[in-house]
N, CA, C and O atoms as a GROMACS GRO file, in nm:
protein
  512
    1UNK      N    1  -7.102  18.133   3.996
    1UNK     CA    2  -6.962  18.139   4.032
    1UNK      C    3  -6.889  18.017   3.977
    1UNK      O    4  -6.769  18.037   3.957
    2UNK      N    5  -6.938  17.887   3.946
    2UNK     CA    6  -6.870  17.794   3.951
    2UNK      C    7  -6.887  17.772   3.816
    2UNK      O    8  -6.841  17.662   3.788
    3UNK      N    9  -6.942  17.842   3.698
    3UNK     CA   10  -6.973  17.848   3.564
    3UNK      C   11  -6.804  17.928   3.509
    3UNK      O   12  -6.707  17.881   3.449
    4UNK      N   13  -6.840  18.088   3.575
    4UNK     CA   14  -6.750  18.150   3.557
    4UNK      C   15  -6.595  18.111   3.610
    4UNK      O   16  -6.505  18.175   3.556
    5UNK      N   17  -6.563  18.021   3.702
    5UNK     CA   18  -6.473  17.947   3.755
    5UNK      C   19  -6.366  17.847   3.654
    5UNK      O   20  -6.246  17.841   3.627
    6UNK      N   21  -6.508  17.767   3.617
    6UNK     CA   22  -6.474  17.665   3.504
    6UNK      C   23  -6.408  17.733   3.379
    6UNK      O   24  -6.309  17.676   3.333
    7UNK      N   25  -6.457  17.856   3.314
    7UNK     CA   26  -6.413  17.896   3.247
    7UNK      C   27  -6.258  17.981   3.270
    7UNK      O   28  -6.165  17.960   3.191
    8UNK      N   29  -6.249  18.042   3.344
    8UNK     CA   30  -6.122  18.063   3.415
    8UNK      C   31  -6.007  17.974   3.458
    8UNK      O   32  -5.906  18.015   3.517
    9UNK      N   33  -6.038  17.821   3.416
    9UNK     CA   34  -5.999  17.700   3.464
    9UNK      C   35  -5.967  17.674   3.617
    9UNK      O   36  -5.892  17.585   3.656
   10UNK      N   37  -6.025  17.750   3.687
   10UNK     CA   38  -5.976  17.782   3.856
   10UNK      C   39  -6.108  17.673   3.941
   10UNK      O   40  -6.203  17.621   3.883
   11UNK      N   41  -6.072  17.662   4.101
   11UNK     CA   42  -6.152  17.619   4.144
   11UNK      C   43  -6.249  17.765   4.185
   11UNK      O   44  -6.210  17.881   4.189
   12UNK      N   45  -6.401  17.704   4.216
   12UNK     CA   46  -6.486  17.810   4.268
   12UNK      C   47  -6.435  17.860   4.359
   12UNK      O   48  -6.426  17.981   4.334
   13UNK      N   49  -6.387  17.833   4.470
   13UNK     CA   50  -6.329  17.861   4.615
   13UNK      C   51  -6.268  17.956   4.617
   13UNK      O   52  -6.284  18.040   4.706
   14UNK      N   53  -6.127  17.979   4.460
   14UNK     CA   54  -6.078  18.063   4.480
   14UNK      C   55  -6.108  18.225   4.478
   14UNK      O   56  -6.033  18.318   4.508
   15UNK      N   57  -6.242  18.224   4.431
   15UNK     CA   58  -6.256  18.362   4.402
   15UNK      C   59  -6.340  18.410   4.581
   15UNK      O   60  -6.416  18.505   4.600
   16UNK      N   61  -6.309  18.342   4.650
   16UNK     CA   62  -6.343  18.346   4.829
   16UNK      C   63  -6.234  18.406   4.834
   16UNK      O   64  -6.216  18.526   4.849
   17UNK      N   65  -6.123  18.289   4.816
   17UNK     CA   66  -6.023  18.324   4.903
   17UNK      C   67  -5.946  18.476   4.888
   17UNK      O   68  -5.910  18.551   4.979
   18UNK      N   69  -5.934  18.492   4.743
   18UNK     CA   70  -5.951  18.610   4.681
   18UNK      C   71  -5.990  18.716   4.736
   18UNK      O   72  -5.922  18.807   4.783
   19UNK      N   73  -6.092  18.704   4.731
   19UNK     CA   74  -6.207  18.807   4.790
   19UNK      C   75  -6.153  18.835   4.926
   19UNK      O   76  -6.121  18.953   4.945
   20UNK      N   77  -6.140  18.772   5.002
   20UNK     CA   78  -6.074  18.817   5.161
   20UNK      C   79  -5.909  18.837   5.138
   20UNK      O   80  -5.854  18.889   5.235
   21UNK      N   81  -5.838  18.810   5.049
   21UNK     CA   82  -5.680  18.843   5.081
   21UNK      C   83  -5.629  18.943   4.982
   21UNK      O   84  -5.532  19.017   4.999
   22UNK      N   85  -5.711  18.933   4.870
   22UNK     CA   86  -5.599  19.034   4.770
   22UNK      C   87  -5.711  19.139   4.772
   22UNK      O   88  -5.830  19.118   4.749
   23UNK      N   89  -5.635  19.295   4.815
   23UNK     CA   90  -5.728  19.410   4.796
   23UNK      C   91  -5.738  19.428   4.609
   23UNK      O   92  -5.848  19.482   4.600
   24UNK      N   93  -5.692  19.416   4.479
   24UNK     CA   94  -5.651  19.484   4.415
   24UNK      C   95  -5.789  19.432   4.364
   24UNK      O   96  -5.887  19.496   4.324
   25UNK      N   97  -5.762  19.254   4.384
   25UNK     CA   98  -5.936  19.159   4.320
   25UNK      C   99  -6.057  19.175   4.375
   25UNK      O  100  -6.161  19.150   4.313
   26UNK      N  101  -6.053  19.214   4.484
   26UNK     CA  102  -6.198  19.324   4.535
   26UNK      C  103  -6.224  19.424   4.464
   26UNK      O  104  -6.333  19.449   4.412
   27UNK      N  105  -6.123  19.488   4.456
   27UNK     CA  106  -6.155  19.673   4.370
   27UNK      C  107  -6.167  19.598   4.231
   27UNK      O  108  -6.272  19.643   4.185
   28UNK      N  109  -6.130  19.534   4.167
   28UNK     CA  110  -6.180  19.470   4.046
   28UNK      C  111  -6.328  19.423   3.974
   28UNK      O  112  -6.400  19.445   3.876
   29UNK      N  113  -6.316  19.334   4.113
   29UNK     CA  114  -6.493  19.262   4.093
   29UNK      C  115  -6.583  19.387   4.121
   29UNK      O  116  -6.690  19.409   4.065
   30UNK      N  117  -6.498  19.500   4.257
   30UNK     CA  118  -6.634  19.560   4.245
   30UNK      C  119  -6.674  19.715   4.133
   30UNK      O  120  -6.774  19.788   4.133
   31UNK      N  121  -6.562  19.718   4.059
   31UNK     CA  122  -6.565  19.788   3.915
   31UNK      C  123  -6.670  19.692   3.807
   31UNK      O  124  -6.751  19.734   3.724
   32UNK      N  125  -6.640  19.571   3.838
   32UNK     CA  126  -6.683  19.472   3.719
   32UNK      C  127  -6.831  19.520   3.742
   32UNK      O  128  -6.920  19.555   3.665
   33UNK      N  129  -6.822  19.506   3.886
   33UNK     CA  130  -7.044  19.525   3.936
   33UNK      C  131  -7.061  19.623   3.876
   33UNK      O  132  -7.157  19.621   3.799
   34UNK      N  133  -6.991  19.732   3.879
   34UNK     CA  134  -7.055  19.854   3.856
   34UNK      C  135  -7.021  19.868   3.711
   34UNK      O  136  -7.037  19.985   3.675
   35UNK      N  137  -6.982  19.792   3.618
   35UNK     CA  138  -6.964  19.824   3.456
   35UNK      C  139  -7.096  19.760   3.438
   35UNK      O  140  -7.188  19.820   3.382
   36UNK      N  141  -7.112  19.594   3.502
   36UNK     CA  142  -7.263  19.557   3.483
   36UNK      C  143  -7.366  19.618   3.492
   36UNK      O  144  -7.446  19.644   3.402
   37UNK      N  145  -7.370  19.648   3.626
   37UNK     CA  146  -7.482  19.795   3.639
   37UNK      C  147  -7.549  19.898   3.514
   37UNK      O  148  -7.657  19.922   3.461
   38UNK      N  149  -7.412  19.937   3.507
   38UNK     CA  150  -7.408  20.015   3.372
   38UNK      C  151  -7.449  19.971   3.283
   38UNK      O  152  -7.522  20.042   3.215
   39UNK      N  153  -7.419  19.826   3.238
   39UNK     CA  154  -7.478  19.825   3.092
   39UNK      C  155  -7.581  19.788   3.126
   39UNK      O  156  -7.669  19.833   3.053
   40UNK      N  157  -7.630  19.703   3.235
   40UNK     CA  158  -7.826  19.648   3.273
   40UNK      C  159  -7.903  19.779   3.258
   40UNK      O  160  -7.986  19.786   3.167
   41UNK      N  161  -7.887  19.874   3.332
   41UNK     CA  162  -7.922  20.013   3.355
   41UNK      C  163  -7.958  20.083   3.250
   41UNK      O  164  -8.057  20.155   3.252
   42UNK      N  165  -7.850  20.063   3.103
   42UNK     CA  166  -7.882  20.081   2.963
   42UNK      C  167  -7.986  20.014   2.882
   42UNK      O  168  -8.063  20.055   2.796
   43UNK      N  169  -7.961  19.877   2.945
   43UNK     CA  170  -8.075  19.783   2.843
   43UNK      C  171  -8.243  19.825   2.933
   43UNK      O  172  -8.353  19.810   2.878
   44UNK      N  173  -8.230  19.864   3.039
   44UNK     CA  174  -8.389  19.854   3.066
   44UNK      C  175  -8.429  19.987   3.045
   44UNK      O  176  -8.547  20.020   3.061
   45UNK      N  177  -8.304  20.100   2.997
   45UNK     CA  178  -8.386  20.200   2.992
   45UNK      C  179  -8.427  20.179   2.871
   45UNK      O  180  -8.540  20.205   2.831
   46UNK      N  181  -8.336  20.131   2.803
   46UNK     CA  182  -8.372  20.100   2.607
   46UNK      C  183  -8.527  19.991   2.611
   46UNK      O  184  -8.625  20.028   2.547
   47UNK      N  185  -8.528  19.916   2.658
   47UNK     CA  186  -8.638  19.850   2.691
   47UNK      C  187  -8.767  19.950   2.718
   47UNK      O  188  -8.856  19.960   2.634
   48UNK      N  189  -8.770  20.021   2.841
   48UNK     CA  190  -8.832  20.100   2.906
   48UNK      C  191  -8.940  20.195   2.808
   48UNK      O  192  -9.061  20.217   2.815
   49UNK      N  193  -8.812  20.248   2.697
   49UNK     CA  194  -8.865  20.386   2.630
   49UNK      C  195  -8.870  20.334   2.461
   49UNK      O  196  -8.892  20.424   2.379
   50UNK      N  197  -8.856  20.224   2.421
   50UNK     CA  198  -8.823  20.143   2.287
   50UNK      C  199  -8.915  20.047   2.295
   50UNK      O  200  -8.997  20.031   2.205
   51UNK      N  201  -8.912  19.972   2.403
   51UNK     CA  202  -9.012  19.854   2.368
   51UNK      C  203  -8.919  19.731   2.309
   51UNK      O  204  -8.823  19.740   2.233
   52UNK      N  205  -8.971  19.625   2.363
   52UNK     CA  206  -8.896  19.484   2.313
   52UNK      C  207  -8.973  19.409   2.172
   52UNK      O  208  -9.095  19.420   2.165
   53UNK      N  209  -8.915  19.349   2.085
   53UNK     CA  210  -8.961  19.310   1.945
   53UNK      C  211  -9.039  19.223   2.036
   53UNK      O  212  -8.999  19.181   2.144
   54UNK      N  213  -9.202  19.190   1.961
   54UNK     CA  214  -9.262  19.095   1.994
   54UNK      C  215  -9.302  19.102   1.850
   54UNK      O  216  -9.314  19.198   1.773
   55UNK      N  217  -9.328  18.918   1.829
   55UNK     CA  218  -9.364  18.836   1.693
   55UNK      C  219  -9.529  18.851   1.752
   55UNK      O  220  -9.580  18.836   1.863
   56UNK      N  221  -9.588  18.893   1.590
   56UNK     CA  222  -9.714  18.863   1.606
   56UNK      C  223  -9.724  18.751   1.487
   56UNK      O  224  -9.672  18.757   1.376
   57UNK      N  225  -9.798  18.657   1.538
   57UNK     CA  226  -9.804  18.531   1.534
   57UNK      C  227  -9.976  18.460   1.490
   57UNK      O  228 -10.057  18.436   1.579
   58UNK      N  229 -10.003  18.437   1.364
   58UNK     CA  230 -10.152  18.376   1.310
   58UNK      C  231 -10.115  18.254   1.291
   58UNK      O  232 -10.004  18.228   1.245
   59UNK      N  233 -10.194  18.173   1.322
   59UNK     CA  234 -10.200  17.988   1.286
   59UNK      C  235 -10.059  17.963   1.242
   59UNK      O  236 -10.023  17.946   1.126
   60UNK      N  237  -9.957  17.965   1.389
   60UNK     CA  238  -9.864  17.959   1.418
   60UNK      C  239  -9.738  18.004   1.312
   60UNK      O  240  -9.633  17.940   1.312
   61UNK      N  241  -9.761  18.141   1.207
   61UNK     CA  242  -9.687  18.194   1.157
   61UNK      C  243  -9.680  18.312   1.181
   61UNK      O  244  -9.779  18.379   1.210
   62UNK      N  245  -9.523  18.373   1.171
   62UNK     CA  246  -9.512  18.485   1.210
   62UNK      C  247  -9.534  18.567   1.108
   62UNK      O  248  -9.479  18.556   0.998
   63UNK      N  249  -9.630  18.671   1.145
   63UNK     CA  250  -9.638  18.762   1.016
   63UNK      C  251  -9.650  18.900   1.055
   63UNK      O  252  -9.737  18.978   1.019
   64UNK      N  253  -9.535  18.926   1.148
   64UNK     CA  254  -9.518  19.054   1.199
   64UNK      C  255  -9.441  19.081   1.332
   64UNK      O  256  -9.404  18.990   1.406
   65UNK      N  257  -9.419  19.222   1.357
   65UNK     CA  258  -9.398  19.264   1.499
   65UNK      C  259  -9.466  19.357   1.533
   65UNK      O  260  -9.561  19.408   1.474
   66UNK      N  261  -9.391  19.399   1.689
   66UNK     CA  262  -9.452  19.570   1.690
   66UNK      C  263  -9.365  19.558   1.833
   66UNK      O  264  -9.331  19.449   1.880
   67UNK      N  265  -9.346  19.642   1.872
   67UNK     CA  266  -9.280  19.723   1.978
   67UNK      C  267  -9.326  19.675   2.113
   67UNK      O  268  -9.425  19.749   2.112
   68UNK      N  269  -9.334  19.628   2.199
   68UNK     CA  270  -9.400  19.637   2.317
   68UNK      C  271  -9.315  19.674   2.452
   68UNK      O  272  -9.228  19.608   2.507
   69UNK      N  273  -9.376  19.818   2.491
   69UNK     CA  274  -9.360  19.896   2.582
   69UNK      C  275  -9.390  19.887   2.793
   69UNK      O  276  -9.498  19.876   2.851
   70UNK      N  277  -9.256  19.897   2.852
   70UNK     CA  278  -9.326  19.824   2.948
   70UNK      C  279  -9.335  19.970   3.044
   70UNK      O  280  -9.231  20.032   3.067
   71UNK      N  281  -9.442  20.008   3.086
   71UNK     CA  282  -9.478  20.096   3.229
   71UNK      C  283  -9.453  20.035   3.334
   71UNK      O  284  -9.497  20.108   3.423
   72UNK      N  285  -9.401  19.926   3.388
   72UNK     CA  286  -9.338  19.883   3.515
   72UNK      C  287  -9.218  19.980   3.477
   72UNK      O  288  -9.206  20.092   3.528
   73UNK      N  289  -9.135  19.931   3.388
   73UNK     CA  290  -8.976  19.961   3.326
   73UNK      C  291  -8.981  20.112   3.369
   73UNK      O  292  -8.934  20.158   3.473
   74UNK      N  293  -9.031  20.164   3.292
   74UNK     CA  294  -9.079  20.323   3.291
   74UNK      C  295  -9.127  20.353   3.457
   74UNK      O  296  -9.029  20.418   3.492
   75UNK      N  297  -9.203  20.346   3.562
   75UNK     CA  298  -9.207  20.374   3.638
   75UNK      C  299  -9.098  20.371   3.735
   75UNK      O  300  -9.078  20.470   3.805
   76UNK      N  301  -9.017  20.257   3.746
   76UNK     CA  302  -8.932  20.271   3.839
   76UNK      C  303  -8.761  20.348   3.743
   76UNK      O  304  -8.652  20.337   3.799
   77UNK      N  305  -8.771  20.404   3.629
   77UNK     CA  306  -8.737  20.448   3.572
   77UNK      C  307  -8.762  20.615   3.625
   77UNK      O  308  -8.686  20.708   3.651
   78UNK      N  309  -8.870  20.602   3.625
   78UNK     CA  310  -8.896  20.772   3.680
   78UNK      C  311  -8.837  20.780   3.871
   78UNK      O  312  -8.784  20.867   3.940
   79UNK      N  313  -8.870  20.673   3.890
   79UNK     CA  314  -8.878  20.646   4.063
   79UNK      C  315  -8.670  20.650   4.058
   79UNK      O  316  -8.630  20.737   4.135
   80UNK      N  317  -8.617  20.617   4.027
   80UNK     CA  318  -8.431  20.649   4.017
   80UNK      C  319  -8.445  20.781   3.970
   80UNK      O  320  -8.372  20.841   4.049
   81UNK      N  321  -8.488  20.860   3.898
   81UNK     CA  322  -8.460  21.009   3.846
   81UNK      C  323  -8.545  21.092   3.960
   81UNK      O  324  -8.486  21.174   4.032
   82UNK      N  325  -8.627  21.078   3.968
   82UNK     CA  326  -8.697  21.169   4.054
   82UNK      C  327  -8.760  21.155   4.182
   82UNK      O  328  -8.864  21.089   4.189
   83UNK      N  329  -8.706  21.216   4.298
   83UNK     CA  330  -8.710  21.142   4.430
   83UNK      C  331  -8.861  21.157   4.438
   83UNK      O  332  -8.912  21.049   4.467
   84UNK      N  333  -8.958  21.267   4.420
   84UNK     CA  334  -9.057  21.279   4.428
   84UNK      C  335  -9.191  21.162   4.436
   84UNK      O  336  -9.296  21.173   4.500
   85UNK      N  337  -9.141  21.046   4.344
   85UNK     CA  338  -9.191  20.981   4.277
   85UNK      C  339  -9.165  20.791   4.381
   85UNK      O  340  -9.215  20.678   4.390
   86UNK      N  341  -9.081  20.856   4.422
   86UNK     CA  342  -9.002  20.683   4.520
   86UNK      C  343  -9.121  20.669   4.684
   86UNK      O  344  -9.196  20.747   4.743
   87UNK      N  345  -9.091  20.567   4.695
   87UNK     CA  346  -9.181  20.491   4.764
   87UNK      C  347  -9.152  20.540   4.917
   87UNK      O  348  -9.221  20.489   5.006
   88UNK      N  349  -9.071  20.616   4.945
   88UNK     CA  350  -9.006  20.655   5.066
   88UNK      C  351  -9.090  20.700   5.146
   88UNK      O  352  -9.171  20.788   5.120
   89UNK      N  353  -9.075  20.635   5.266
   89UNK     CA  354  -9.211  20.672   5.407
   89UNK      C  355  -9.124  20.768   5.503
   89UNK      O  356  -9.007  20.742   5.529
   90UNK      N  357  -9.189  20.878   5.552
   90UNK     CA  358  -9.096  20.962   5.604
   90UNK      C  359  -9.187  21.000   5.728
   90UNK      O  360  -9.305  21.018   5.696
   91UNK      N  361  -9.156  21.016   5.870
   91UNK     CA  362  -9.254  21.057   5.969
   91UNK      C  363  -9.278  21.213   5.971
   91UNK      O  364  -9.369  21.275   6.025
   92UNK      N  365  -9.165  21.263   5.893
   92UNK     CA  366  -9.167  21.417   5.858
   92UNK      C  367  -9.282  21.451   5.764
   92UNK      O  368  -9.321  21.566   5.745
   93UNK      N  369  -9.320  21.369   5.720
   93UNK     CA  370  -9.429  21.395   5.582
   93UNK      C  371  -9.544  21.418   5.702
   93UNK      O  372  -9.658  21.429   5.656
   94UNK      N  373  -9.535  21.425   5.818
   94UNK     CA  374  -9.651  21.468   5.862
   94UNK      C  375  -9.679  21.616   5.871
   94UNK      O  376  -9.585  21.687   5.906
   95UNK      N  377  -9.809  21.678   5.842
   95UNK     CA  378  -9.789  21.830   5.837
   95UNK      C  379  -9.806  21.868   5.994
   95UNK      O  380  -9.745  21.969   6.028
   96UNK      N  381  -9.889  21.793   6.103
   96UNK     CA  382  -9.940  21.840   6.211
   96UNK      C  383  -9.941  21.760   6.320
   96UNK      O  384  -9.874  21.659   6.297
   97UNK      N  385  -9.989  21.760   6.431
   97UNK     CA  386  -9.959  21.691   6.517
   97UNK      C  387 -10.088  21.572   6.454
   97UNK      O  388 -10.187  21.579   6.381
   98UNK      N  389 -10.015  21.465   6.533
   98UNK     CA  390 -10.075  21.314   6.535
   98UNK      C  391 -10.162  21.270   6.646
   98UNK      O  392 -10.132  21.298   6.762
   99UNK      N  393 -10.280  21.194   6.613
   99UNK     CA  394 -10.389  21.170   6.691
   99UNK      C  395 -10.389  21.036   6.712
   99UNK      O  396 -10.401  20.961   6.616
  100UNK      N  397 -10.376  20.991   6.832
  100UNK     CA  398 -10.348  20.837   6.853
  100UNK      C  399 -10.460  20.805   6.962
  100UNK      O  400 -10.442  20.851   7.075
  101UNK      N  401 -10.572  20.731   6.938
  101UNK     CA  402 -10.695  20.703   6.997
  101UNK      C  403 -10.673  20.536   7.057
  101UNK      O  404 -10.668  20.453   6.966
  102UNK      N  405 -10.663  20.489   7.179
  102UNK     CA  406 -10.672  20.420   7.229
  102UNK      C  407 -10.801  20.339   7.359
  102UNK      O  408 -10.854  20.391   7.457
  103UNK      N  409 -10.809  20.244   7.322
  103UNK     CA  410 -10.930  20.181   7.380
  103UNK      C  411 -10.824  20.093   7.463
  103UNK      O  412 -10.720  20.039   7.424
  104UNK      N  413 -10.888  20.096   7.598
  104UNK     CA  414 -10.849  20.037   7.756
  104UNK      C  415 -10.943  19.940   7.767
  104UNK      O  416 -11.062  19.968   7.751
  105UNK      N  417 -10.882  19.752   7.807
  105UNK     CA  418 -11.003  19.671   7.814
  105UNK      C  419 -11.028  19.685   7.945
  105UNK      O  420 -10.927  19.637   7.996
  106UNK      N  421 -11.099  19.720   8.034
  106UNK     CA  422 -11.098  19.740   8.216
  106UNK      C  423 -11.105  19.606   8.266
  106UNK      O  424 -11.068  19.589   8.383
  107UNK      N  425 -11.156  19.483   8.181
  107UNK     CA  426 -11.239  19.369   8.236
  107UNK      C  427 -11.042  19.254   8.146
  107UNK      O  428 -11.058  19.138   8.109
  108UNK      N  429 -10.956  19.296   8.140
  108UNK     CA  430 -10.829  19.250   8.079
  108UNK      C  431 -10.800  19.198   8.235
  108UNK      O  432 -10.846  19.229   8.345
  109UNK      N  433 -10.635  19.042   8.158
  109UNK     CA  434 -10.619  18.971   8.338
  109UNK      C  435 -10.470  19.077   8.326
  109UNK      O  436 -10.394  19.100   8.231
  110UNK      N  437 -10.475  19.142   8.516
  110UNK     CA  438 -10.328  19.196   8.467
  110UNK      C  439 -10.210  19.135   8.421
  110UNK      O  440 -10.193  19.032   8.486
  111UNK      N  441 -10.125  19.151   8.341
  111UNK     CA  442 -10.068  19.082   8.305
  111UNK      C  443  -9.878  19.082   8.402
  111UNK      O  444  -9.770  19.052   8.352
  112UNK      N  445  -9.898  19.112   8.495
  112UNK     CA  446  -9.790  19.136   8.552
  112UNK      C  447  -9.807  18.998   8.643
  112UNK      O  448  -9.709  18.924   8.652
  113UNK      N  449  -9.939  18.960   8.714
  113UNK     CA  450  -9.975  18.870   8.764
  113UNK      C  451  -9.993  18.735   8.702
  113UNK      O  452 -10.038  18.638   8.764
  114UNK      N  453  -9.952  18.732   8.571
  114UNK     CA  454  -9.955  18.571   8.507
  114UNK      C  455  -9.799  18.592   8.491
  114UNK      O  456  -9.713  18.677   8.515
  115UNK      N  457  -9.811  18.443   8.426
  115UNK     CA  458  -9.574  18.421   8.400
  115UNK      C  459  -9.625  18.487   8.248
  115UNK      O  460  -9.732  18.530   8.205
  116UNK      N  461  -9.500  18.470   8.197
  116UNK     CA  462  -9.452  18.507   8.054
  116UNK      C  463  -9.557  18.513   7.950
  116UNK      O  464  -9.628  18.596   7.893
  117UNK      N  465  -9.533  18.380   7.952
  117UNK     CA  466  -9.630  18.252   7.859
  117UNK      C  467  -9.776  18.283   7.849
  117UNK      O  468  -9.826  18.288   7.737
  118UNK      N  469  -9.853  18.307   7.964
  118UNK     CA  470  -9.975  18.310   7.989
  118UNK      C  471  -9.995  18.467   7.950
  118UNK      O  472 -10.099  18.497   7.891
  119UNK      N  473  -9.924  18.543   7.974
  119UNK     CA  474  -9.954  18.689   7.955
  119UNK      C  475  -9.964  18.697   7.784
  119UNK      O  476 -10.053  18.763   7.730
  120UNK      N  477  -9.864  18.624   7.710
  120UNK     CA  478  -9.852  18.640   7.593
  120UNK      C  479  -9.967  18.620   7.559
  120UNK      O  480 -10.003  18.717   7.492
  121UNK      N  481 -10.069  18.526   7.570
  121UNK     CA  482 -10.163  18.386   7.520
  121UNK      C  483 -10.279  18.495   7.580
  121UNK      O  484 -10.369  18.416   7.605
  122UNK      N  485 -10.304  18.560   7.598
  122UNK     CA  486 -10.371  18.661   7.690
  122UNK      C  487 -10.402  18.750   7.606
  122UNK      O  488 -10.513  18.765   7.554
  123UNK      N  489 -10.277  18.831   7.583
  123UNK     CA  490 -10.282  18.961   7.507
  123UNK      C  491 -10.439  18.993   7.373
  123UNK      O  492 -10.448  18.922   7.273
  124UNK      N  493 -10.488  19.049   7.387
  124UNK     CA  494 -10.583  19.101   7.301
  124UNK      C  495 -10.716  19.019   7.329
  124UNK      O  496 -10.829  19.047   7.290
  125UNK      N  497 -10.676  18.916   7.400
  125UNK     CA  498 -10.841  18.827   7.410
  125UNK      C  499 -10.890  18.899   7.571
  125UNK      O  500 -10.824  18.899   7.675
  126UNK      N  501 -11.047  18.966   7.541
  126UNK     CA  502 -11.091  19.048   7.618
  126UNK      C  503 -11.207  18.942   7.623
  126UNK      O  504 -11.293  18.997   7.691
  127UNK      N  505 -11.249  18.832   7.590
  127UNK     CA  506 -11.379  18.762   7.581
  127UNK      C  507 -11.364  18.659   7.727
  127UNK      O  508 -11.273  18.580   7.756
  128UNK      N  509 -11.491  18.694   7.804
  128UNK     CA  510 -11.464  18.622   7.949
  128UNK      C  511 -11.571  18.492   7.932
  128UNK      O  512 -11.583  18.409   8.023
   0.00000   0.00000   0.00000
């Protein structure tokens, strides 16, 4: 902010004050995000499916390239196009009922009978 400021010859501050009083410089900056978007969005798909120039390099001369392709790029590339593919945890993804198996310590201190503190410090230690 204070890069882009300088160049604007303005103080940093103002693009705050901005930001909370003039509606027109909100709808602005947040067009600007979304033109950025746009063009980042372009370069990693070009990245993604093109590959970035890499120098191949012998006893520190360059005597070549070749393409190098990234499958991170490409995966979360597929993961924005196709919901199928996204990381999304859903309790609906269950097909059937759920089996929840619980173990009771009988030999546990009740915990209604200690304060706060002690009940906390308690919890899970079953060793007498």
């Amino acid at each position: 902010m204070k890069a882009a400021a300088k160049v604007a010859g303005c103080d940093w501050r103002n693009h705050y004050w901005w930001l909370e009083r003039d509606a027109e410089f909100k709808q602005a900056l947040e067009k600007s995000k979304e033109i950025a978007g746009d063009i980042l969005e372009g370069q990693i798909f070009d990245a993604a499916m093109n590959g970035d120039v890499v120098p191949i390099i012998d006893k520190g001369v360059i005597t070549g390239e070749y393409n190098k392709k990234s499958d991170v790029l490409r995966i979360f590339m597929l993961k924005g196009l196709k919901p199928q593919y996204r990381d999304n945890f859903s309790i609906n993804q269950f097909a059937g009922p759920v089996q929840l198996n619980v173990k009771l310590d009988t030999n546990a201190v009740d915990p209604l009978q200690l304060s706060g503190n002690q009940a906390l410090l308690n919890q899970g230690n079953t060793d007498k």
